[in-house]
ChimeraX commands (.cxc) that place a marker at each C-alpha (Angstrom):
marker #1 position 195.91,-12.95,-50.77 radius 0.5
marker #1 position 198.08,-16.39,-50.94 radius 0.5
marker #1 position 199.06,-18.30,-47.79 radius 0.5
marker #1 position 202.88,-17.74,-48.31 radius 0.5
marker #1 position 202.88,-14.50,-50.31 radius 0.5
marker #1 position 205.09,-12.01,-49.39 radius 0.5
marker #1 position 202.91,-9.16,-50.93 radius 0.5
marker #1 position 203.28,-6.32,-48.61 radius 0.5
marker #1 position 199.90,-4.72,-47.36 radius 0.5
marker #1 position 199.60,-1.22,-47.36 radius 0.5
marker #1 position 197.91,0.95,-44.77 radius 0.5
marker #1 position 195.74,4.08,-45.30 radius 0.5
marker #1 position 198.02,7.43,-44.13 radius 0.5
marker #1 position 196.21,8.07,-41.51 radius 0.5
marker #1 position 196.90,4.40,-39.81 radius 0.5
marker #1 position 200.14,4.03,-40.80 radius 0.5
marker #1 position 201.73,5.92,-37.68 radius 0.5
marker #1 position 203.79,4.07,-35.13 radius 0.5
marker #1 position 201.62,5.01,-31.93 radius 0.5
marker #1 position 198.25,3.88,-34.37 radius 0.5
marker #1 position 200.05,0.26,-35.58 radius 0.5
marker #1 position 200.59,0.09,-32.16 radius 0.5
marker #1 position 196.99,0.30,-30.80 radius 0.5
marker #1 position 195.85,-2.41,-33.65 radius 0.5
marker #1 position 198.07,-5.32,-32.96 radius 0.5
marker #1 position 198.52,-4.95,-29.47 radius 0.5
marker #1 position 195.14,-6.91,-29.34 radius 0.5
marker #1 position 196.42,-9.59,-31.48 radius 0.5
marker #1 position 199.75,-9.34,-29.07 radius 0.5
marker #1 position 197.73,-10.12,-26.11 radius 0.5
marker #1 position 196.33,-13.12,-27.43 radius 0.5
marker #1 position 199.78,-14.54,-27.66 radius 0.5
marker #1 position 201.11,-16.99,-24.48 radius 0.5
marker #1 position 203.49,-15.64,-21.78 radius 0.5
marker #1 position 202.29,-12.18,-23.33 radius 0.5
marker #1 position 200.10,-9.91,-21.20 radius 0.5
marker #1 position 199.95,-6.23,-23.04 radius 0.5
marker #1 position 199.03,-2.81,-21.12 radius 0.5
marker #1 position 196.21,-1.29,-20.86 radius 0.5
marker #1 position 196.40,0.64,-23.97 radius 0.5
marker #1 position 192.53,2.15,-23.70 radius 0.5
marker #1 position 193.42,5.51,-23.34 radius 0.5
marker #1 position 195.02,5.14,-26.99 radius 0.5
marker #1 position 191.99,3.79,-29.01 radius 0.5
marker #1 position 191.74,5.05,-32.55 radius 0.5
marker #1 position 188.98,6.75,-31.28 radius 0.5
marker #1 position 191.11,9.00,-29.44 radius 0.5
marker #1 position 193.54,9.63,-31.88 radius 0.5
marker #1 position 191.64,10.59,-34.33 radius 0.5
marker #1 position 189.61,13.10,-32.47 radius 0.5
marker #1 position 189.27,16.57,-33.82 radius 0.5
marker #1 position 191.95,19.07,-31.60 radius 0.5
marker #1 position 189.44,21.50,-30.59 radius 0.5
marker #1 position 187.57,18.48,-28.96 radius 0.5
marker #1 position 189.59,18.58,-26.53 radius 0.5
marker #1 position 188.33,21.03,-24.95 radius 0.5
marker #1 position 184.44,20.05,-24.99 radius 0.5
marker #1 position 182.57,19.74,-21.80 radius 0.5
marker #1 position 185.05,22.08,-19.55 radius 0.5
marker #1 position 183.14,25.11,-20.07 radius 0.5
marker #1 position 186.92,26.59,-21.53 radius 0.5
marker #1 position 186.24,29.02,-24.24 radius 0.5
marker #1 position 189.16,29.24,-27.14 radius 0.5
marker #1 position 191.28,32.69,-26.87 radius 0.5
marker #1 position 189.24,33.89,-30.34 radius 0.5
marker #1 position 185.98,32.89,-29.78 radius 0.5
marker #1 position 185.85,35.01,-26.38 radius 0.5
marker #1 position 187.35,37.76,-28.04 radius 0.5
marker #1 position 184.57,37.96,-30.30 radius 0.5
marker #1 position 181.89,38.12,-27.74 radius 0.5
marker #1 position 184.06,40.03,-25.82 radius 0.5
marker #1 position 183.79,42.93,-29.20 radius 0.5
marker #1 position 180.17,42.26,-29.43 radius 0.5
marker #1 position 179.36,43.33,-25.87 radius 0.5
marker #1 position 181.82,46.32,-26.22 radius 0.5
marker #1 position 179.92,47.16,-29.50 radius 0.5
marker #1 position 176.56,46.62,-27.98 radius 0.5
marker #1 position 176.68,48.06,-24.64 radius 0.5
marker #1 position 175.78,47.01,-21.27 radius 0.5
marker #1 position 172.77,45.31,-19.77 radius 0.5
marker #1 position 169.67,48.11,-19.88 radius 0.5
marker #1 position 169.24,46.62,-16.39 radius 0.5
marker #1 position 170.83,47.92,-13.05 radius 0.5
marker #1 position 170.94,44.54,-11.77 radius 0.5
marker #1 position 172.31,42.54,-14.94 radius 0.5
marker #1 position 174.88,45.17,-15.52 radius 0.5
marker #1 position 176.07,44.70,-11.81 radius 0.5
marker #1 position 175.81,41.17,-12.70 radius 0.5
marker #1 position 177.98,41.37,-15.49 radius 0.5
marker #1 position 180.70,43.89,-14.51 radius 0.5
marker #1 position 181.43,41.76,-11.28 radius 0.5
marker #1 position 181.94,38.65,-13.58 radius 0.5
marker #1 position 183.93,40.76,-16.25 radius 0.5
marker #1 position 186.03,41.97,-13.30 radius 0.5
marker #1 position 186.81,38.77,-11.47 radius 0.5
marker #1 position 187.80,37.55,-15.40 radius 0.5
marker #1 position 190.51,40.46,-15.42 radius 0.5
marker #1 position 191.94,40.29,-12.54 radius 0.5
marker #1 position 192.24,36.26,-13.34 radius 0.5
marker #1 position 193.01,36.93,-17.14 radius 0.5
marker #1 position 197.05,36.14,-18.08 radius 0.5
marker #1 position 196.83,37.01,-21.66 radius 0.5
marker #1 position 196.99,40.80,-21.66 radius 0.5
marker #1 position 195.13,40.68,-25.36 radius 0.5
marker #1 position 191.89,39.68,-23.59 radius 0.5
marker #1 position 192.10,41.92,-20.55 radius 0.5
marker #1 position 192.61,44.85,-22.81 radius 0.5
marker #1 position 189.11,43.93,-24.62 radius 0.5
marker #1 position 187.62,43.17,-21.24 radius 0.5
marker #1 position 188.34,47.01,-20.39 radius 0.5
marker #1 position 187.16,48.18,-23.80 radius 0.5
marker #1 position 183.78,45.79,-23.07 radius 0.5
marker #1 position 183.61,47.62,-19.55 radius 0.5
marker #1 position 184.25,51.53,-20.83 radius 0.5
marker #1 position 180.00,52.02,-21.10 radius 0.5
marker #1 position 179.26,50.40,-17.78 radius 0.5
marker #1 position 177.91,52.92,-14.92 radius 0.5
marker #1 position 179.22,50.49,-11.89 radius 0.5
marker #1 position 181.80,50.91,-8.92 radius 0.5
marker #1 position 183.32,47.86,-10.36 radius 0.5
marker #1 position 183.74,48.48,-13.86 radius 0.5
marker #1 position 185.28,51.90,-12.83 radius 0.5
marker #1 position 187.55,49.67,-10.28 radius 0.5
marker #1 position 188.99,47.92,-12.94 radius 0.5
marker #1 position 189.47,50.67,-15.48 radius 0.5
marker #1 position 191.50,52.20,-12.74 radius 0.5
marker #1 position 193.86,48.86,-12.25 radius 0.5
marker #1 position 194.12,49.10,-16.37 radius 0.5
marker #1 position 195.91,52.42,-16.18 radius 0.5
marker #1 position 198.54,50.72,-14.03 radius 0.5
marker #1 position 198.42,47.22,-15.62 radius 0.5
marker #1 position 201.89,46.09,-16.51 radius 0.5
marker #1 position 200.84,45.44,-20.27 radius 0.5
marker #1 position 200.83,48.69,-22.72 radius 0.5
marker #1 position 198.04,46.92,-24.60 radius 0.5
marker #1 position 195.86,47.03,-21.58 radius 0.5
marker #1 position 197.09,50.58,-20.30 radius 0.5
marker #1 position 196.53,52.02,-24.19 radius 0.5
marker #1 position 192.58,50.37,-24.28 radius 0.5
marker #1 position 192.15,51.87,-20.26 radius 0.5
marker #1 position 193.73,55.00,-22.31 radius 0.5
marker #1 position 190.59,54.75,-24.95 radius 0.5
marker #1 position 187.79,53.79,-22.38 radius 0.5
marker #1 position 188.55,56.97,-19.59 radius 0.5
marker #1 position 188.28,59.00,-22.88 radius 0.5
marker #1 position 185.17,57.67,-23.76 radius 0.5
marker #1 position 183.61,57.81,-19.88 radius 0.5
marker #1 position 185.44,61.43,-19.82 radius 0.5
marker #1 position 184.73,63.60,-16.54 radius 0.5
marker #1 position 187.00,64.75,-13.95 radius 0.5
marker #1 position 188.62,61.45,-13.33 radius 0.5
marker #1 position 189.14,60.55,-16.46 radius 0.5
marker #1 position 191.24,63.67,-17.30 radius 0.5
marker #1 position 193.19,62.84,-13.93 radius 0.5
marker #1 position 193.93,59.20,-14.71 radius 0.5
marker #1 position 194.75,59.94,-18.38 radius 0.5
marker #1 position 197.14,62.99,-17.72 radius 0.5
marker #1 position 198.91,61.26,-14.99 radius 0.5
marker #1 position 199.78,58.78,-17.97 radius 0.5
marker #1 position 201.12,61.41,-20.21 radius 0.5
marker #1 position 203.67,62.61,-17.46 radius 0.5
marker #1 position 204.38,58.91,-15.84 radius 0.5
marker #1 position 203.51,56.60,-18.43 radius 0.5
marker #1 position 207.14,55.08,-19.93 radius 0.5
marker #1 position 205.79,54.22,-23.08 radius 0.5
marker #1 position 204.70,56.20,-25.77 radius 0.5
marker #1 position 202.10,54.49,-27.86 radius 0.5
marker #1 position 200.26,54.68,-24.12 radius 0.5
marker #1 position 201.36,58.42,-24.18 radius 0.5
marker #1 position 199.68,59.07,-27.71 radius 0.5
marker #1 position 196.73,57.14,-26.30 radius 0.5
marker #1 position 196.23,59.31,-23.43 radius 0.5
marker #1 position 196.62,62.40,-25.29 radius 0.5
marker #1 position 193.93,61.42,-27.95 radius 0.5
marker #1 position 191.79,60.22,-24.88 radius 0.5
marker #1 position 192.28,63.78,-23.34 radius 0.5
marker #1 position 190.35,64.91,-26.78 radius 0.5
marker #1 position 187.93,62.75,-26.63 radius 0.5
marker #1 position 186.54,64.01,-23.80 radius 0.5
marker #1 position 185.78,67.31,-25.12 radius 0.5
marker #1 position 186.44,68.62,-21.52 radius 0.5
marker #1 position 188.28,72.23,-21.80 radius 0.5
marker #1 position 189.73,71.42,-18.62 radius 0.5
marker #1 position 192.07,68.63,-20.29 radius 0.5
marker #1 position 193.96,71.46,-21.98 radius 0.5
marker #1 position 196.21,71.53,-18.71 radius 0.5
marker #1 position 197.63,68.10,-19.17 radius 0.5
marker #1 position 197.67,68.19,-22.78 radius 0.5
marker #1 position 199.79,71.22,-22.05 radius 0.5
marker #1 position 202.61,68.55,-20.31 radius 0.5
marker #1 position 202.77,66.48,-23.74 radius 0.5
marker #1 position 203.22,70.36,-25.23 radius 0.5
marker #1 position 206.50,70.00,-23.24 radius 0.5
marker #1 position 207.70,66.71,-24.34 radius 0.5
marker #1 position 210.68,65.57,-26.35 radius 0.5
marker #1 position 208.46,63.72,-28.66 radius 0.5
marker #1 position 206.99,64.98,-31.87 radius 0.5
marker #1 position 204.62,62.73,-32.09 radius 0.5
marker #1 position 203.10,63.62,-29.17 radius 0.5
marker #1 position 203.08,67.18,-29.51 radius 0.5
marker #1 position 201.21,66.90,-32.57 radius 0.5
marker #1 position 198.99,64.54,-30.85 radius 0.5
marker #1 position 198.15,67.32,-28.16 radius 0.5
marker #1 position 197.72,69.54,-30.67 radius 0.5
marker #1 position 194.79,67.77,-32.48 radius 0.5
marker #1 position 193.22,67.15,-29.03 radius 0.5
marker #1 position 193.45,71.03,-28.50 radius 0.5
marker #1 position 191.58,71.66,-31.55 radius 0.5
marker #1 position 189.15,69.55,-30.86 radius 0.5
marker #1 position 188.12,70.57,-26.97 radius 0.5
marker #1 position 188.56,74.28,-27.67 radius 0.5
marker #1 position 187.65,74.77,-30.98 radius 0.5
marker #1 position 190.80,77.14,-31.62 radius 0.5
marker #1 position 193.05,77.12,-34.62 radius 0.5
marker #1 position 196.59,77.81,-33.87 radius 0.5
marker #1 position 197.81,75.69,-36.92 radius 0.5
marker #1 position 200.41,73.45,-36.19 radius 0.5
marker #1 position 202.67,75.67,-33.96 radius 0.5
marker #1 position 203.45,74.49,-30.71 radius 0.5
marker #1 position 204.83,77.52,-29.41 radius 0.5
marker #1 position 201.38,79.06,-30.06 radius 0.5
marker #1 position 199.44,76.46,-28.40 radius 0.5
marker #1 position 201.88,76.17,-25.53 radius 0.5
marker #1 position 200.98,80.16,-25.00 radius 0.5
marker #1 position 197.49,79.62,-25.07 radius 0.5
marker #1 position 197.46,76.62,-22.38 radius 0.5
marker #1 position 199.72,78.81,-20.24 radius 0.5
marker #1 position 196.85,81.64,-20.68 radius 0.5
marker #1 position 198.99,84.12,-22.87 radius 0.5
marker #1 position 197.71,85.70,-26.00 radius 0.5
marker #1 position 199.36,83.68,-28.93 radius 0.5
marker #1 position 201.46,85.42,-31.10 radius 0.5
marker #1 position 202.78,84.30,-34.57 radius 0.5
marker #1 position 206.53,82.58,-34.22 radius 0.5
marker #1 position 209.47,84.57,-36.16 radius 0.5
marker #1 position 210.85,82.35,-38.53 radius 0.5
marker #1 position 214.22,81.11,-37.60 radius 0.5
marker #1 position 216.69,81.61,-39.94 radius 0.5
marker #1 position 219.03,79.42,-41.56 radius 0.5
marker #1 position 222.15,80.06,-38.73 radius 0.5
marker #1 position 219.80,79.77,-35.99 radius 0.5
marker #1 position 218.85,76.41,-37.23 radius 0.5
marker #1 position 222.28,75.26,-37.84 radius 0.5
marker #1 position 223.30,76.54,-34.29 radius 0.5
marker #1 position 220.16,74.69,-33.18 radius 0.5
marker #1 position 221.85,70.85,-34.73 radius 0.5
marker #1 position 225.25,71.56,-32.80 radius 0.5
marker link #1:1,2 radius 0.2
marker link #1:2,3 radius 0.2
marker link #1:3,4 radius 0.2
marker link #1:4,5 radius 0.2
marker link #1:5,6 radius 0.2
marker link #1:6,7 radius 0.2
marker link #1:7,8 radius 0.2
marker link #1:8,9 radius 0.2
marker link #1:9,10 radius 0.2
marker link #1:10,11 radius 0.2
marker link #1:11,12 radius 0.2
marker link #1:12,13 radius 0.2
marker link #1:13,14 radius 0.2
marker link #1:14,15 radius 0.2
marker link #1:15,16 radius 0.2
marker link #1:16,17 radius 0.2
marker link #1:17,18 radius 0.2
marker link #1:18,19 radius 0.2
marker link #1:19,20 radius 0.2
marker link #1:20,21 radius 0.2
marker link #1:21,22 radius 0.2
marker link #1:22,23 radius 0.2
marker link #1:23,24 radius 0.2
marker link #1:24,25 radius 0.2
marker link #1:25,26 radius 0.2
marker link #1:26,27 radius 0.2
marker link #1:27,28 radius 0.2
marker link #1:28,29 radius 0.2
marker link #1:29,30 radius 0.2
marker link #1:30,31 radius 0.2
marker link #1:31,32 radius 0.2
marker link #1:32,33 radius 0.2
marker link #1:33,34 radius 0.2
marker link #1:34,35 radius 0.2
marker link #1:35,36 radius 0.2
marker link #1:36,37 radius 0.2
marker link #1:37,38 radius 0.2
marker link #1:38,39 radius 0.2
marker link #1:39,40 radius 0.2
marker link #1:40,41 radius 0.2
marker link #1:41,42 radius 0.2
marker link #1:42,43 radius 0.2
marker link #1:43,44 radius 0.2
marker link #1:44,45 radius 0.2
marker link #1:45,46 radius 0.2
marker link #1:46,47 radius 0.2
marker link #1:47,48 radius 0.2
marker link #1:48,49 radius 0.2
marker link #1:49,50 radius 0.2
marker link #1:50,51 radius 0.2
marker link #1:51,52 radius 0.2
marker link #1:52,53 radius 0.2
marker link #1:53,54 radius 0.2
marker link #1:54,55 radius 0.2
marker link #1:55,56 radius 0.2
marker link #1:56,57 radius 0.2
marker link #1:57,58 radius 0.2
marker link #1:58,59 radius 0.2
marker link #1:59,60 radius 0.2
marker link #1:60,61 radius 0.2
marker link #1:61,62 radius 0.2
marker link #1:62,63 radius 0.2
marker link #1:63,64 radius 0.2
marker link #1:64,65 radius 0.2
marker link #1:65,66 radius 0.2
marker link #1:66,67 radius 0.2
marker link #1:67,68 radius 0.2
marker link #1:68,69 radius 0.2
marker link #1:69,70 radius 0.2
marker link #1:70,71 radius 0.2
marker link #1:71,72 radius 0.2
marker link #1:72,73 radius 0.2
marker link #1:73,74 radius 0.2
marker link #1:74,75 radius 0.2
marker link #1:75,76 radius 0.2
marker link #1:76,77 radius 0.2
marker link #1:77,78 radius 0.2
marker link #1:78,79 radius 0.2
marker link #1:79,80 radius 0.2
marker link #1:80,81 radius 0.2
marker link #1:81,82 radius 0.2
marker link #1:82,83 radius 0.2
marker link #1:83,84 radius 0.2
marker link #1:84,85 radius 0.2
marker link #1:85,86 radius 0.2
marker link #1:86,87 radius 0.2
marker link #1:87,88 radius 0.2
marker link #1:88,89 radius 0.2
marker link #1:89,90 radius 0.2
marker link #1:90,91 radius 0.2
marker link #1:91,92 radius 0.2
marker link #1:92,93 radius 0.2
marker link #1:93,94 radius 0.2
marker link #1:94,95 radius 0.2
marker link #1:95,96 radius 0.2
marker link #1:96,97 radius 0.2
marker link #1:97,98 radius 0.2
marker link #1:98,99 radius 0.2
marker link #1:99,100 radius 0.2
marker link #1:100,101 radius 0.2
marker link #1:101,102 radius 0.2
marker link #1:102,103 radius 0.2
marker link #1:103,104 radius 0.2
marker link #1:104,105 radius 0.2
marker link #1:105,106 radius 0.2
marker link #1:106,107 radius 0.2
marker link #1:107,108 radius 0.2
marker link #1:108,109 radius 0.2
marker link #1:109,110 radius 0.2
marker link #1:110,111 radius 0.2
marker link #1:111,112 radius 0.2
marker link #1:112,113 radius 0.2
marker link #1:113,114 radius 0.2
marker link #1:114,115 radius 0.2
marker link #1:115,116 radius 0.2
marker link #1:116,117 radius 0.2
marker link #1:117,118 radius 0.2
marker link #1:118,119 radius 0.2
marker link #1:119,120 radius 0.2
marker link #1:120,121 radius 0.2
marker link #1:121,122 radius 0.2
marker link #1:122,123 radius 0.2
marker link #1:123,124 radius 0.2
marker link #1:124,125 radius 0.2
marker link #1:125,126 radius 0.2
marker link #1:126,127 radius 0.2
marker link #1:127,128 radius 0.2
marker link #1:128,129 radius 0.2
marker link #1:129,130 radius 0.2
marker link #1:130,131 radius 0.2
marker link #1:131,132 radius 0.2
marker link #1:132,133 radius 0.2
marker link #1:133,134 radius 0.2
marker link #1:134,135 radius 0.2
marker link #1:135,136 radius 0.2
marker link #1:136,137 radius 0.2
marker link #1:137,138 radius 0.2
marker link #1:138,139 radius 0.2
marker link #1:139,140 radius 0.2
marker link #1:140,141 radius 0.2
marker link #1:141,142 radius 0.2
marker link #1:142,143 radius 0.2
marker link #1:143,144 radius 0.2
marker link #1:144,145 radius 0.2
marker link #1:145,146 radius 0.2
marker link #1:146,147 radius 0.2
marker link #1:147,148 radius 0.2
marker link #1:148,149 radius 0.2
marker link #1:149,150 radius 0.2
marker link #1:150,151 radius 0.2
marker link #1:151,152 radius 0.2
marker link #1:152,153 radius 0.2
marker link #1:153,154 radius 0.2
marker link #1:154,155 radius 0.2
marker link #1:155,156 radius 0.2
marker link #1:156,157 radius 0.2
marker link #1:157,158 radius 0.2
marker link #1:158,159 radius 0.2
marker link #1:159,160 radius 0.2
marker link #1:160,161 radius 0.2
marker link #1:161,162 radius 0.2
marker link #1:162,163 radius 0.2
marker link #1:163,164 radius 0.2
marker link #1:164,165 radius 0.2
marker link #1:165,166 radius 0.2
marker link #1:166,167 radius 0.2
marker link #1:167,168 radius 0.2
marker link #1:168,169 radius 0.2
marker link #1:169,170 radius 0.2
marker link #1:170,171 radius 0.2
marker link #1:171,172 radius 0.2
marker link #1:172,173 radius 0.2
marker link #1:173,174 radius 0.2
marker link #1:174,175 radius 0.2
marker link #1:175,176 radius 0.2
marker link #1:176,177 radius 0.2
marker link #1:177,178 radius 0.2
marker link #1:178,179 radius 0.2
marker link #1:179,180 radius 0.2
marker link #1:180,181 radius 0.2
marker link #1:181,182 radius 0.2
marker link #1:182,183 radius 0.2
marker link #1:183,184 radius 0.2
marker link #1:184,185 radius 0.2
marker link #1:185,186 radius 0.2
marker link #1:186,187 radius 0.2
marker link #1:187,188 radius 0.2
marker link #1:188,189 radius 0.2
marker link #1:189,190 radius 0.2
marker link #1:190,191 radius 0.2
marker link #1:191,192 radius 0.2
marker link #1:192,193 radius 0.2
marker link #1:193,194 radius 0.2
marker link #1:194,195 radius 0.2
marker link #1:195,196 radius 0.2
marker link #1:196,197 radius 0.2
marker link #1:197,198 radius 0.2
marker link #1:198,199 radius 0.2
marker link #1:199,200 radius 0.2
marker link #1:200,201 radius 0.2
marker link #1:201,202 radius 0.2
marker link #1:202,203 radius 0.2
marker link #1:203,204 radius 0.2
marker link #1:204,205 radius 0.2
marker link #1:205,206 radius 0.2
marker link #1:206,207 radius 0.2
marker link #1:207,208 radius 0.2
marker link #1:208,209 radius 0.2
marker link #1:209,210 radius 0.2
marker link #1:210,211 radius 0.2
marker link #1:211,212 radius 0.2
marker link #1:212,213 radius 0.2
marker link #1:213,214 radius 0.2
marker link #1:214,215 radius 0.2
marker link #1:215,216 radius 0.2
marker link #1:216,217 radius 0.2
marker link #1:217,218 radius 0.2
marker link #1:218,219 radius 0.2
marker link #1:219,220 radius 0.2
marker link #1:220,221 radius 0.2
marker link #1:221,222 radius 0.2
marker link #1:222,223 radius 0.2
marker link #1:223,224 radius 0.2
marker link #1:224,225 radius 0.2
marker link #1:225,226 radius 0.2
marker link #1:226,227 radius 0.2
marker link #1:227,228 radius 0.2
marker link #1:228,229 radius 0.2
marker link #1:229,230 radius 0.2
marker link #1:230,231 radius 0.2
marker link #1:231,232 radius 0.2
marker link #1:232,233 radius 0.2
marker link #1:233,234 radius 0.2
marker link #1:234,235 radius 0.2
marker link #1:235,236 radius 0.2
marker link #1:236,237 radius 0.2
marker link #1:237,238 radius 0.2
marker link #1:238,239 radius 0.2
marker link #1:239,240 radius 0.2
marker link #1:240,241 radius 0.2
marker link #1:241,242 radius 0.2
marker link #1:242,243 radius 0.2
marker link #1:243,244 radius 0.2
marker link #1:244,245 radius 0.2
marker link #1:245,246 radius 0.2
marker link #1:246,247 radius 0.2
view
């Protein structure tokens, strides 16, 4: 370009930010007398234009989704075949929970801990049940149902008659099922008794499937059975009983 033109120059995108003009002339700037610029190193192009995930290399942090996945993996592959490494492994899992503020990963920490025979994988299935996210409460829900046994049908029907939520309701009911215990008919009898259609229905299919009955769809029937009475076939109401029943 001509000394004297007043041809403008024009900078790639990329450069053409305030903080980035910055960085390149304040060199130039400090060459200039009675000027003495600041330290500007933590601002070197190199910085700026370093990848966002970079951030994070060399502190050992693992991004939210890519501990997720190994997170599923385990929970899909089960624990260590070893006594040892699965001790191992469910005290480190457990000192993540109890650590863990996003409720998303503790709830797949408890799904990755459902399969593991240790005192402190059961320890922190227990704390699930109670944990003040539904997420984590409804995966506690699905891993007691999975480990069934006594406990499991304790912990799971004390969240069908204490649990304030009902997606964690419907998840202890179908846990209750899955544990193909005949003994879970007694707390699936209490969701029998609630308000919530949903989760009578939900008791119902969990019924079926632990006692091998068919009652159809009829509560009342069920409710009969749990209660140890012979079910008997409903009368159908008729159409002033159900109008008296609205009012």
């Amino acid at each position: 370009m001509k000394v004297g033109s007043t041809r403008s120059i024009r900078l790639p995108a990329r450069l053409s930010s305030p903080i980035v003009v910055l960085v390149l002339i304040a060199p130039l700037l400090g060459g200039c007398n009675g000027f003495s610029g600041p330290s500007l190193g933590w601002m070197s192009p190199s910085w700026l234009m370093k990848p966002p995930e970079a951030a994070d290399e060399g502190t050992g942090i693992k991004p939210p989704h890519e501990r997720m996945a190994e997170l599923r993996a385990l929970a899909k592959t089960g624990p260590p075949t070893s006594p040892d490494q699965q001790q191992r492994v469910a005290r480190e899992l457990a000192e993540e929970f109890r650590g863990e503020e996003d409720p998303l990963i503790r709830a797949q920490i408890v799904w990755a801990l459902a399969k593991f025979e240790t005192d402190e994988a059961a320890a922190v299935l227990r704390e699930a049940t109670e944990d003040s996210s539904a997420d984590v409460r409804i995966a506690a829900c699905r891993a007691w149902g999975d480990r069934a046994g006594p406990e499991a049908i304790q912990l799971l029907g004390q969240r069908i008659s204490g649990d304030t939520n009902a997606d964690v309701r419907l998840a202890a009911a179908r846990g209750l099922g899955e544990t193909g215990d005949r003994s879970a008919a007694t707390p699936l009898g209490v969701a029998l008794e609630d308000a919530d259609p949903a989760l009578q229905y939900r008791a119902v299919l969990s019924l079926r499937k632990i006692t091998g009955k068919r009652f159809g769809n009829d509560v009342n029937r069920w409710r009969q059975y749990v209660n140890g009475e012979t079910p008997t076939t409903s009368q159908p109401m008729s159409i002033a009983q159900r109008l008296r029943g609205l009012f």
